[in-house]
C-alpha positions as a LaTeX table, in Angstrom:
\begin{tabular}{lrrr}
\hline
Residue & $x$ (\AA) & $y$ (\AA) & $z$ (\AA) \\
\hline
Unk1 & 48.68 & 61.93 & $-22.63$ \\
Unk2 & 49.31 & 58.96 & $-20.14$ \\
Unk3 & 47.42 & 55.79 & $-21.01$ \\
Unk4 & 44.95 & 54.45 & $-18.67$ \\
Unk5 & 43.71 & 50.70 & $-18.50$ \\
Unk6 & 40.20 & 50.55 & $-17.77$ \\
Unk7 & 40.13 & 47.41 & $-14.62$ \\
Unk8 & 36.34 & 45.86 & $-15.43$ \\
Unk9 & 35.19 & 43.78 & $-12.22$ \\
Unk10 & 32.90 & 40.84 & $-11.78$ \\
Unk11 & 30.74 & 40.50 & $-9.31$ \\
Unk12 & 32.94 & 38.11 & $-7.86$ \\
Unk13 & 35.88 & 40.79 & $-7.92$ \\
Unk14 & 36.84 & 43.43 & $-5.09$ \\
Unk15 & 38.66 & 46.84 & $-5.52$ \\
Unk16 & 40.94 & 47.85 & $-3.52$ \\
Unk17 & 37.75 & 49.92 & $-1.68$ \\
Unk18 & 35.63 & 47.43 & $-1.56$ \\
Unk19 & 37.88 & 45.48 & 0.28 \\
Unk20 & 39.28 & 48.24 & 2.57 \\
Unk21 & 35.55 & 49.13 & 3.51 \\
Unk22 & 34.82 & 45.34 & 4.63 \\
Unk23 & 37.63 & 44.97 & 6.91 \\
Unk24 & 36.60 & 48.62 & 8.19 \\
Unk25 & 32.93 & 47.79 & 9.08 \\
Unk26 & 33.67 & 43.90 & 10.29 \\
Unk27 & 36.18 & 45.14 & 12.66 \\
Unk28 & 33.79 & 47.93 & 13.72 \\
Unk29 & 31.07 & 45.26 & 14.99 \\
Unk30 & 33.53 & 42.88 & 16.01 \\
Unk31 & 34.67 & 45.90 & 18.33 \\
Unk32 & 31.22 & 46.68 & 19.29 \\
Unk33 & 30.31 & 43.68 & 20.38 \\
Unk34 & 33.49 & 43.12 & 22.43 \\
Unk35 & 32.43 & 46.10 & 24.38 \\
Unk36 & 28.86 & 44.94 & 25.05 \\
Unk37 & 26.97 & 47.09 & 22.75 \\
Unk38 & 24.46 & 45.22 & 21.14 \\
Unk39 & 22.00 & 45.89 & 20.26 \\
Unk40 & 22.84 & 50.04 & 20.66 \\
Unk41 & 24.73 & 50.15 & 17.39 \\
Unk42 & 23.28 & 50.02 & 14.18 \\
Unk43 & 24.67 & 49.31 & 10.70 \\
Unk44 & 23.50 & 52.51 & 9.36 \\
Unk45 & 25.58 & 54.07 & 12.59 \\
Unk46 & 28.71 & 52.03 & 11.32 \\
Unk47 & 28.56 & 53.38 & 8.13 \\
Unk48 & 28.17 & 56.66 & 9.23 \\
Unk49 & 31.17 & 56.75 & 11.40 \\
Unk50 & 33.10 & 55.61 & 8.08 \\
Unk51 & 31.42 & 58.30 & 6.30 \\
Unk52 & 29.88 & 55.80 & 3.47 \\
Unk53 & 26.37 & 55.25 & 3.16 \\
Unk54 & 24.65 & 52.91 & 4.48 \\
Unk55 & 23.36 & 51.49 & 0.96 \\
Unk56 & 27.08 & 51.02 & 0.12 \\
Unk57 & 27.94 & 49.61 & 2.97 \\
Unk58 & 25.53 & 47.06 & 2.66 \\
Unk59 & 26.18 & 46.27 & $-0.95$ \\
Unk60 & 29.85 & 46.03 & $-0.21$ \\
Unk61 & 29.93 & 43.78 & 2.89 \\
Unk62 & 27.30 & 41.82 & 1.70 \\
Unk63 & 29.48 & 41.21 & $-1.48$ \\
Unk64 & 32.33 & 40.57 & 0.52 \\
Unk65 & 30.52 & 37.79 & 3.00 \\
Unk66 & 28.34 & 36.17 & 0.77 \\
Unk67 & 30.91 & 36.41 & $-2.06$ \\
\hline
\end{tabular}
């Protein structure tokens, strides 16, 4: 049986996901704004298109701005 190590994060830790998803939905408004679409995109839309929900995308970015 292989041996795992359990990884505990703080709240002012990122996985690997966490981290990935960020970049993902800051360059997704960065690009929408470039093109003139504001306000026609939405957060929730964002998230969507990353197929995440919306409720982790905001926990996550949030995390990752304000952290």
């Amino acid at each position: 049986m292989a041996n795992f190590e359990s990884k505990q994060l703080t709240d002012d830790q990122f996985s690997d996901r966490e981290i990935e998803i960020s970049r993902q939905i800051a360059t997704a408004i960065e690009e929408k704004i470039e093109q003139g679409k504001i306000p026609e995109f939405s957060f929730g839309e964002i998230c969507e298109a990353l197929g995440i929900s919306s409720g982790y995308g905001h926990r996550t970015f949030k995390k990752k701005c304000m952290g």
